[in-house]
C-alpha positions in Angstrom: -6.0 -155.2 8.5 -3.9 -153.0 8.8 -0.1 -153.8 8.6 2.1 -151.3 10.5 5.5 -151.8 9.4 8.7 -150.0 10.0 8.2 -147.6 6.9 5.2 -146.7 8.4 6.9 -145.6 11.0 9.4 -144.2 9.6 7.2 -141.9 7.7 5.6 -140.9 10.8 8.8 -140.4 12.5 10.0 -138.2 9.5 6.9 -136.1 9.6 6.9 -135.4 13.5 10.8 -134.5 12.7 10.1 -132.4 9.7 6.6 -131.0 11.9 9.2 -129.8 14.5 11.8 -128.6 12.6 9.4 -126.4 10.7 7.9 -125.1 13.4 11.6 -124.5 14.6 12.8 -123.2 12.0 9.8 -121.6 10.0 6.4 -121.1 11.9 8.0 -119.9 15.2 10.3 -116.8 13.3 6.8 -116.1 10.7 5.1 -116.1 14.0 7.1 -113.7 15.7 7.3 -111.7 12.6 3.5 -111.6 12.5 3.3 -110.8 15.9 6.0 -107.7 15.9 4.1 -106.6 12.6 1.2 -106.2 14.3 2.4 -104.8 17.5 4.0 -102.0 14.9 0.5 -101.8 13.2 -1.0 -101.4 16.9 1.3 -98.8 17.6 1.5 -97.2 14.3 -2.4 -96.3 14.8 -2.3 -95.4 18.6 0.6 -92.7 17.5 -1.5 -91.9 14.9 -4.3 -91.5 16.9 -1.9 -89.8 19.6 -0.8 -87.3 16.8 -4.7 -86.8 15.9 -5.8 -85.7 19.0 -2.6 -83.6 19.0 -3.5 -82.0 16.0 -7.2 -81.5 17.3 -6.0 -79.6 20.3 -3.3 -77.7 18.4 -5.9 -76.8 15.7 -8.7 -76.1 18.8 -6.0 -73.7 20.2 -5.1 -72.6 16.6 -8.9 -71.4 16.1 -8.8 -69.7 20.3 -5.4 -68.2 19.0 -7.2 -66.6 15.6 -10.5 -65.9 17.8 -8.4 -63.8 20.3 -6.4 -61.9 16.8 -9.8 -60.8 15.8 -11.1 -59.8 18.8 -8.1 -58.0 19.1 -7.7 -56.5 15.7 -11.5 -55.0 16.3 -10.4 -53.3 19.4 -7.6 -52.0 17.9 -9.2 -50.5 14.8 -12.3 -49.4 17.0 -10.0 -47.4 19.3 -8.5 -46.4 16.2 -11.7 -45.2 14.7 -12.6 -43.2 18.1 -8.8 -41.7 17.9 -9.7 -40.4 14.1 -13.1 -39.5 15.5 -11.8 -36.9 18.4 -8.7 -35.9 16.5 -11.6 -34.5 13.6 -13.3 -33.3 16.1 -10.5 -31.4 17.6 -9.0 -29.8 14.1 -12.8 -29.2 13.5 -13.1 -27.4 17.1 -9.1 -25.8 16.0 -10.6 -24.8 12.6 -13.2 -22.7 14.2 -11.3 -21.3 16.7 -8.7 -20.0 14.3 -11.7 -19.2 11.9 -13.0 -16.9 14.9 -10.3 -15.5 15.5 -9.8 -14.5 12.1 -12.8 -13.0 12.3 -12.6 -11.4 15.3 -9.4 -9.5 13.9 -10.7 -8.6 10.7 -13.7 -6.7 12.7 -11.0 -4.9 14.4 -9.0 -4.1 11.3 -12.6 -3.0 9.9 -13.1 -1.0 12.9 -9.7 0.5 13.1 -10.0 1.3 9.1 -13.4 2.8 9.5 -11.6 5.2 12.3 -9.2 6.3 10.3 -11.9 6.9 7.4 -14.1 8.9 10.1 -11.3 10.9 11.0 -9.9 11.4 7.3 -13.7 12.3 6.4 -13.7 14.5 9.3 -10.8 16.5 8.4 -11.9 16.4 5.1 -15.4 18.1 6.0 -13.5 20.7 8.4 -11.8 21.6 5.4 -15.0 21.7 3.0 -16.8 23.5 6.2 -14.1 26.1 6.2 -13.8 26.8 2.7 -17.6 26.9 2.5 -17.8 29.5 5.6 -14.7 31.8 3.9 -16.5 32.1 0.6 -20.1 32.8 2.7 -18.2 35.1 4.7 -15.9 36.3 2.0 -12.8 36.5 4.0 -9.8 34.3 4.4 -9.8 32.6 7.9 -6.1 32.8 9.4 -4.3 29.5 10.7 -5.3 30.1 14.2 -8.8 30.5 13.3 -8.6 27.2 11.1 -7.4 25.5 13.6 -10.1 26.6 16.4 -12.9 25.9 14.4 -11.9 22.8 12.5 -10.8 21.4 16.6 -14.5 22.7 17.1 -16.3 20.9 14.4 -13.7 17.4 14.8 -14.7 17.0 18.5 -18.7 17.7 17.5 -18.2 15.2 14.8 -16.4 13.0 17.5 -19.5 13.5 19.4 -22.2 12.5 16.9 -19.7 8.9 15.4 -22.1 7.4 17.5 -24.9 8.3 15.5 -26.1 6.4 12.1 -24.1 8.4 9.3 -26.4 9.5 6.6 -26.5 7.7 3.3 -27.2 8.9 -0.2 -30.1 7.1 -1.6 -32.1 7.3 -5.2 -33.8 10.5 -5.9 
């Protein structure tokens, strides 16, 4: 059988002691150590899944932010390209105006100058008419005779500018 003695005891005693004590001294502190490790660990990964979904919505209004930009930036340079369109349009429009105009005054000066060239060559042909009727008529026409009929031929030329000169052609 078995013999229970004092030692036995003893032993027993000491190992309940020492069982408590370590769990005292030992297993409660590791245990609490474990426990706020994992709590940290817990809370580590819901702030990291805290800052995820933060980043998520900061990157969702990241992308709304950049969508808008470019939506933006196309209006712009499409407004810009409609500005460039009717400010060509309006130096084209400008150009031809002015290039109208140009015209328009260089058809005066070329009616002005051909005036002046009718009424030179008028002058000129009362001259040549007058010399040409002195030597037919052999006399020397006086100033106030000059005068009468080159007025006289001038304001028949005057009347017939109207009418196609002629011009000198081959043969």
């Amino acid at each position: 059988m078995l013999d229970f003695s004092v030692t036995f005891f003893i032993t027993i005693f000491n190992i309940i002691l020492l069982a408590v004590i370590l769990r005292v001294i030992l297993f409660k502190p590791v245990s609490r150590f474990m426990e706020e490790r994992a709590k940290r660990v817990r809370d580590s990964m819901e702030t990291a899944r805290a800052d995820r979904e933060a980043a998520r919505e900061l990157l969702d209004q990241y992308r709304e932010k950049l969508r808008a930009a470019n939506l933006e930036a196309a209006d712009i340079i499409k407004a810009a390209r409609e500005k460039a369109r009717a400010q060509a349009e309006r130096i084209v429009a400008d150009g031809r105006i002015a290039s109208e105009s140009l015209v328009a005054q260089a058809r005066l000066q070329i009616e002005s100058e051909r005036q002046k060239a009718m009424a030179r060559f008028g002058v000129e042909a009362a001259a040549l008419v007058m010399a040409a009727a002195s030597r037919l008529v052999q006399r020397e026409f006086s100033g106030d005779d000059n005068r009468r009929y080159a007025d006289m031929l001038l304001s028949e030329l005057s009347s017939a500018q109207s009418l196609p000169l002629p011009r000198k052609g081959k043969g």
